[in-house]
Structure formats: C-alpha cells, structure tokens
C-alpha positions in Angstrom: 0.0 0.0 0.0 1.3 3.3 -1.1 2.1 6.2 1.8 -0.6 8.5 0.3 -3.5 6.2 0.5 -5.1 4.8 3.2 -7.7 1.8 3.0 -10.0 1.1 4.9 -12.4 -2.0 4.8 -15.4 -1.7 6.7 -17.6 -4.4 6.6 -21.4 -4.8 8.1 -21.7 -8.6 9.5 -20.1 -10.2 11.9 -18.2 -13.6 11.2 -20.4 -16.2 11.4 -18.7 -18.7 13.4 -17.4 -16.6 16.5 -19.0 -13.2 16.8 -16.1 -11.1 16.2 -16.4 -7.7 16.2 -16.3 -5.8 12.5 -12.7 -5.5 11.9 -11.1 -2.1 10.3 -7.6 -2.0 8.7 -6.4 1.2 8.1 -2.4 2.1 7.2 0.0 3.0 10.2 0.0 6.6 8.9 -3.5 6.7 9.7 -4.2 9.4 12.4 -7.5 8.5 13.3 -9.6 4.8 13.4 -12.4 4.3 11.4 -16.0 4.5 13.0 -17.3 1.1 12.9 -21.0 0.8 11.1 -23.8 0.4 13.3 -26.0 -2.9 12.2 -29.5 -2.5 11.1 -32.3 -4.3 9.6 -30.6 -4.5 6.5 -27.6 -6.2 7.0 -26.3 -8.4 4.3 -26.2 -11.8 4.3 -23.4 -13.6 4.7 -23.6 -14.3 1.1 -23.4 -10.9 0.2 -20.0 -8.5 -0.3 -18.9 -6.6 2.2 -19.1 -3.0 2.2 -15.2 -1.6 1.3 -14.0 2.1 0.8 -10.7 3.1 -0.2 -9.5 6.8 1.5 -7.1 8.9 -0.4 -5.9 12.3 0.1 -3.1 14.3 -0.9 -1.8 17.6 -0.5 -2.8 20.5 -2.8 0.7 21.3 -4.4 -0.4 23.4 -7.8 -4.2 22.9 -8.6 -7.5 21.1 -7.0 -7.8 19.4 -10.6 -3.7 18.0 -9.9 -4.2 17.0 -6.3 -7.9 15.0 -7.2 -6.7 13.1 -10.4 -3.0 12.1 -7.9 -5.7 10.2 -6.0 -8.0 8.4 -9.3 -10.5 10.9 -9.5 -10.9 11.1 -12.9 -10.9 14.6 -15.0 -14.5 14.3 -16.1 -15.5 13.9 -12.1 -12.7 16.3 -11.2 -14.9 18.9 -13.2 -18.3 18.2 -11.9 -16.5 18.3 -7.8 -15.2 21.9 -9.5 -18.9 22.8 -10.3 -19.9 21.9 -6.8 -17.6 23.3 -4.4 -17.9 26.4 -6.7 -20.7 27.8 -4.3 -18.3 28.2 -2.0 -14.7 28.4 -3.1 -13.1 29.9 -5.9 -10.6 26.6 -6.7 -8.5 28.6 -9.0 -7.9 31.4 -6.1 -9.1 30.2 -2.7 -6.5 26.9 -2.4 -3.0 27.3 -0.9 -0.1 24.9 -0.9 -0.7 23.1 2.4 -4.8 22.3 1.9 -5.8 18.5 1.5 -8.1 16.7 -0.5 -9.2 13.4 0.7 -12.0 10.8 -0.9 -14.0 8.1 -0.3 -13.8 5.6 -3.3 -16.1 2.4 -3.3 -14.0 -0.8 -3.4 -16.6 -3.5 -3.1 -16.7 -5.0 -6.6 -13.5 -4.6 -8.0 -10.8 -6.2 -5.6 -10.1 -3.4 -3.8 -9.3 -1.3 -6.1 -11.6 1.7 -7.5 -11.7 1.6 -11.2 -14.9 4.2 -11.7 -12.4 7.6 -10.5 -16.0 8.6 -9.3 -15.7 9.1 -5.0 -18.7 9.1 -2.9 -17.7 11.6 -0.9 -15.0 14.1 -1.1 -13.2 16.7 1.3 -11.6 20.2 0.7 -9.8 21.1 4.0 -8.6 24.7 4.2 -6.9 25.5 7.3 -9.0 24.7 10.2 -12.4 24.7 7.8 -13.6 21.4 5.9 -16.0 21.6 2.7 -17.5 17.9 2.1 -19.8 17.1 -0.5 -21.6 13.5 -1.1 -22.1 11.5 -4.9 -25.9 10.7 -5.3 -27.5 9.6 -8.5 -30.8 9.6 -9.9 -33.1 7.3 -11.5 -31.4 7.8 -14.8 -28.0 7.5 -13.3 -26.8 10.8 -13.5 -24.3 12.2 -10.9 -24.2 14.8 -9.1 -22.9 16.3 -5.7 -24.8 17.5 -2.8 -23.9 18.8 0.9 -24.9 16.7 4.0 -28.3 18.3 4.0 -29.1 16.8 0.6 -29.0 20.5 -1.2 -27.4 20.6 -4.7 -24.2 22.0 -4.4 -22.4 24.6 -6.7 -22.6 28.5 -7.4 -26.4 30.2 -7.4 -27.3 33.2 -8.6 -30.4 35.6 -7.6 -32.6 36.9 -10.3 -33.0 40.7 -9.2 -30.3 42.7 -7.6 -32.0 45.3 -5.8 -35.9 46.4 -4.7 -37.3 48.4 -8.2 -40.3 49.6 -8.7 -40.6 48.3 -12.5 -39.1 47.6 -15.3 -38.0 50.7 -17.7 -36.4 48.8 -20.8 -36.3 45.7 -21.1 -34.0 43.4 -23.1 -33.9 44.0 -27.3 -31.8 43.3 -29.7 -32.9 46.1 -31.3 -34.2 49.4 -29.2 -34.6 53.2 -30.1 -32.1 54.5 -27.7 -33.5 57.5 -26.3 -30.7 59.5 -25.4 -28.8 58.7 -28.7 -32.0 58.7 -31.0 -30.9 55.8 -32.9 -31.9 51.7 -32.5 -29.6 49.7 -31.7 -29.2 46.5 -29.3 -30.3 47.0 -25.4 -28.0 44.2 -23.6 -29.8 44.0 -20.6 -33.0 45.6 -18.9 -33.0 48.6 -17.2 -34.9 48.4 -13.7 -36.2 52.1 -12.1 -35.4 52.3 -8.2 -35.0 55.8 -6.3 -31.6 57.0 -6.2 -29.3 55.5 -3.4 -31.2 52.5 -3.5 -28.4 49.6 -2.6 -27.2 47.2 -5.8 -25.9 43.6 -4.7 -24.1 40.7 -6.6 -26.4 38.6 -7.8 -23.9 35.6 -7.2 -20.0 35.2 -6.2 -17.6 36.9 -8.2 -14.4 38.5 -8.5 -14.4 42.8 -9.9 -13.2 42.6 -13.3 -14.1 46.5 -13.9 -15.0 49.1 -11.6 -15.1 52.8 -13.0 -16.4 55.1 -15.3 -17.3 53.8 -19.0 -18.9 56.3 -21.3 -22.3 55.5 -21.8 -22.5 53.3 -19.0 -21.5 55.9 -16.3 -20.4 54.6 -13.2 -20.3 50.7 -13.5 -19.0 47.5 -12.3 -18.1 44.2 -14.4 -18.6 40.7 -12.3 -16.8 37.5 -13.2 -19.2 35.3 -11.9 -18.5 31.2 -12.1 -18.0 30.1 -15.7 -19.7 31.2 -18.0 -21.5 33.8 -16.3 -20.4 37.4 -15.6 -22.7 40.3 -14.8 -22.6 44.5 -15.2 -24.3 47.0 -13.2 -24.4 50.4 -14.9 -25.7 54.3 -13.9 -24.4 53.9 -10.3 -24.3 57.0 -8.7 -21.4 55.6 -6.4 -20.0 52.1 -5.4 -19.5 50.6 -2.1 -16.6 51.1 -0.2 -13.4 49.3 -0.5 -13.8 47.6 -3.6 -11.4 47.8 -6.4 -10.9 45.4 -9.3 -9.9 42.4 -8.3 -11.8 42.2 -5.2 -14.0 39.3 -4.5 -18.0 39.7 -3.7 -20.4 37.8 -2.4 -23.9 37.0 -3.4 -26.2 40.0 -1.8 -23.3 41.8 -1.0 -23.8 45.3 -1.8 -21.9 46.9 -4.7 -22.9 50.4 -5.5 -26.3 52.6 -5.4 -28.4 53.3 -8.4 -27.7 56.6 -10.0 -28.1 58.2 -13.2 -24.7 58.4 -14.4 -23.3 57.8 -18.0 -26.5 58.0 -20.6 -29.2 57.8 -18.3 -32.6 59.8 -18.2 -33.8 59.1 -14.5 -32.6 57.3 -12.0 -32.3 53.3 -12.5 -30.1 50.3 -12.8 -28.7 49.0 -16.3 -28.4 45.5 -15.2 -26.6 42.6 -17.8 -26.2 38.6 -17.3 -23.7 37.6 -20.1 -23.2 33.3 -20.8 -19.7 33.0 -22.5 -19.8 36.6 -23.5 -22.8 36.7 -25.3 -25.7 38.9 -23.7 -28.7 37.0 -22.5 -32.0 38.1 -21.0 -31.2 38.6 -17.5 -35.7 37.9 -16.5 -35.5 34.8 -18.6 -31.7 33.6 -18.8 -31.8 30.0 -17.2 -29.3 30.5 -14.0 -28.0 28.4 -11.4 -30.7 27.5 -8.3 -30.3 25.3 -5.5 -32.2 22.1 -5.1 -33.0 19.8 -3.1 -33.8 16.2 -2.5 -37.1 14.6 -2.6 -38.2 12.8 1.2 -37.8 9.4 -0.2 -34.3 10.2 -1.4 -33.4 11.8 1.5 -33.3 9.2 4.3 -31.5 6.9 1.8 -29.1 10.1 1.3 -28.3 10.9 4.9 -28.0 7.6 6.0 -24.9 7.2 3.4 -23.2 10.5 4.4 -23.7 9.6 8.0 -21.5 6.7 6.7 -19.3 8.4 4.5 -18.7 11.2 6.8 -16.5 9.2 9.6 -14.1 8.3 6.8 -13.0 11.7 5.8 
C-alpha cells in the first residue's frame, strides 16, 4: 500500500462462526480509526459482499484538478467536484499549498481497487475549515454532488439585484435608444429604483471593472463562475473598499443606483452575459439550489452519516 492512500475496509456482518467484532484496517499513517458501522435491519447476508472504501488524500501542491486526479478521480468527475464546491470556493484562487483533499472511493466490486475515478464523498480542507460534498444519482444514473443536508451544491445566482419599482427597458436586440436617438441593441433591462437605492451581486464573483465607462456611467463588471459574468451600470457611487480584483459575495452590496453615463432618470442597467454573449437577464436560465425529494433523503443521509466518519 502506497504512503498517500489509506484503506479502509469496513464491513457490516459479523463472522459467522465466532461473533467477532467488524474489523477495520487502516495504514499506520492513519491518524485517526475508522467509525465502525452500526447494524440494522438491513444487513447483508453472509452471502453478500462486504461494504469496502478506499481513503485517499493528498496535499494540494499546484491545482484542486492535480491534487484530485494524484488520487484516481478522474478529469470528467474532477470537473463536476469543480462545479460543486464552486458555491463556496473559488478553486482557481481560494487553495493554498498546504490544503488537502481526501475521498471516499467504493471498493466493493472490484478487488479493492476503485476503477470508476467517481468518489462518494470528497473533502476540501482549508486551514482549520472542511468543505465535504456526497455522490448521489438519480433514476437515470446521473451524478451529481450535494452537501450533508441533501441541497445541490455549486454557485447560485439571484434573479434581481435590488428592490425596483418596475421595469424601464427591457432586453432588445434592437431598441430606439432615447438619449442617442438611434436603434440599436439594449444588452440587458434597465430596472427604475429611487436614487441611493443599494445594488448587490447577484452571485459570487471576482471585480473585473470598476469605473467610469462612457455610456454606462459609473459601472461595475462581475466575473461570476464560468460562464456567467454580470454589469451594473448608472451607479451613482460604489461601495466602499472595492477595487478590481476584489472578490463579492452573493447580496453583497456593490454600489447605489444613479443616473450616471447615458441615463434619463434614475435606474439600474443590469446585464447577465453566458460566454460573453448577452442573455436576457428575467429569462436567462441560472443556477438554483435544489434539493432532494423525502424518499431520497433518508437513503441520502443515511450514506453520508456513513461516508462522513471516513474523511
């Protein structure tokens, strides 16, 4: 067994011929024993396989995507447990050299050894603070990774970002501008508030603009999770302390509405762009969290309950 795995078997029946305890075998680098599983009504036959998970980790040296595939996740998984830690770290900017990843791969079936490079459960551990997420597929057999509650995982995004009183403009790919007196595309919708009213990110981002831009006045450029990003325009001012570069937070506030740049009256000039092209920020499809239906659940918690005392 290699140093940078550790495997544990963990197995739900007790042998047959002189009630032994479950055994665990875990590698001498091992800083903590395994939690054994509690019997139920369910238990397996002694016909049937035992339950075995393999436990890898390693340290993040360069990238999450380097440190996942070192331990057999593979890079089509590796993308998906991108996606879903997503809602609440920034993988290409939020890792340091130091942090861990560690999985939970399914052995059962295959000798011991994991062949799918799909984990049931895997671990980010940043400092002191651990982000987990769990496998759970559906009917069809599709994938996907949810927190411990059984809530889809992953960046979401709000629809509106701020109180308005209507909408002035909506989206058009072709509009008489009023203030140039020509038609011409409208990129996004423009939504009337009062002056000062507070403008937040409508998701996580980093500041890829924040200034003055011509027609837009004063404005700020979101790079939301791939492939979103997101502009707020006619700002009379933006919230303190932020500079390009700067990360936000969903509902964090940004700025106040204003009528700078080409503006009649006071409102917001709101954009959603999907790999830069402009989409209809009331209709785009966006990023919402979901979660699982009750007879999915207890099924679901039951596993991480599992899962969770082999991280």
């Amino acid at each position: 067994m290699s140093s940078a795995c550790a495997v544990y078997l963990v197995t739900h029946e007790r042998a047959a011929r002189n009630d032994e305890p479950d055994v665990s075998l875990m590698s001498k680098e091992s800083a903590k024993a395994v939690p054994r599983a509690p019997l139920s009504a369910s238990t397996p036959s002694a016909a049937e396989p035992a339950a075995a998970f393999a436990v890898r980790q390693a340290p993040v040296e360069r990238t999450f995507a380097a440190a996942a595939q070192s331990i057999g996740v593979d890079a089509g998984t590796t993308a998906i447990l991108s996606r879903a830690f997503g809602g609440e770290l920034d993988l290409s900017r939020d890792l340091k050299p130091g942090d861990r990843v560690s999985a939970v791969f399914d052995t059962s079936n295959d000798g011991g050894k994991d062949v799918s490079g799909e984990p049931l459960a895997v671990r980010i551990v940043r400092g002191t603070t651990a982000h987990d997420v769990f496998l759970h597929k559906d009917l069809h057999g599709r994938a996907s990774y949810y927190s411990k509650d059984g809530v889809s995982t992953g960046p979401t995004f709000e629809r509106y970002p701020l109180d308005f009183t209507r909408v002035s403009s909506g989206f058009s790919l072709r509009r008489f501008d009023p203030v140039l007196h020509r038609w011409q595309s409208h990129d996004g919708v423009d939504l009337a508030a009062p002056a000062g009213t507070p403008v937040h990110a409508t998701a996580r981002g980093v500041i890829r603009f924040i200034g003055r831009k011509r027609g837009y006045g004063n404005v700020v450029v979101i790079q939301n999770p791939a492939p979103y990003s997101t502009t707020f325009a006619h700002l009379s001012h933006f919230a303190k302390g932020l500079r390009a570069g700067s990360r936000v937070l969903r509902n964090q506030v940004i700025g106040y509405v204003g009528k700078t740049g080409w503006a009649t009256g006071p409102h917001l000039h709101f954009e959603v762009h999907v790999d830069h092209v402009p989409q209809d920020p009331l209709k785009v499809e966006l990023p919402q969290k979901t979660s699982l239906a009750a007879d999915e659940l207890d099924r679901f918690e039951s596993r991480v309950a599992q899962l969770t005392g082999l991280l």
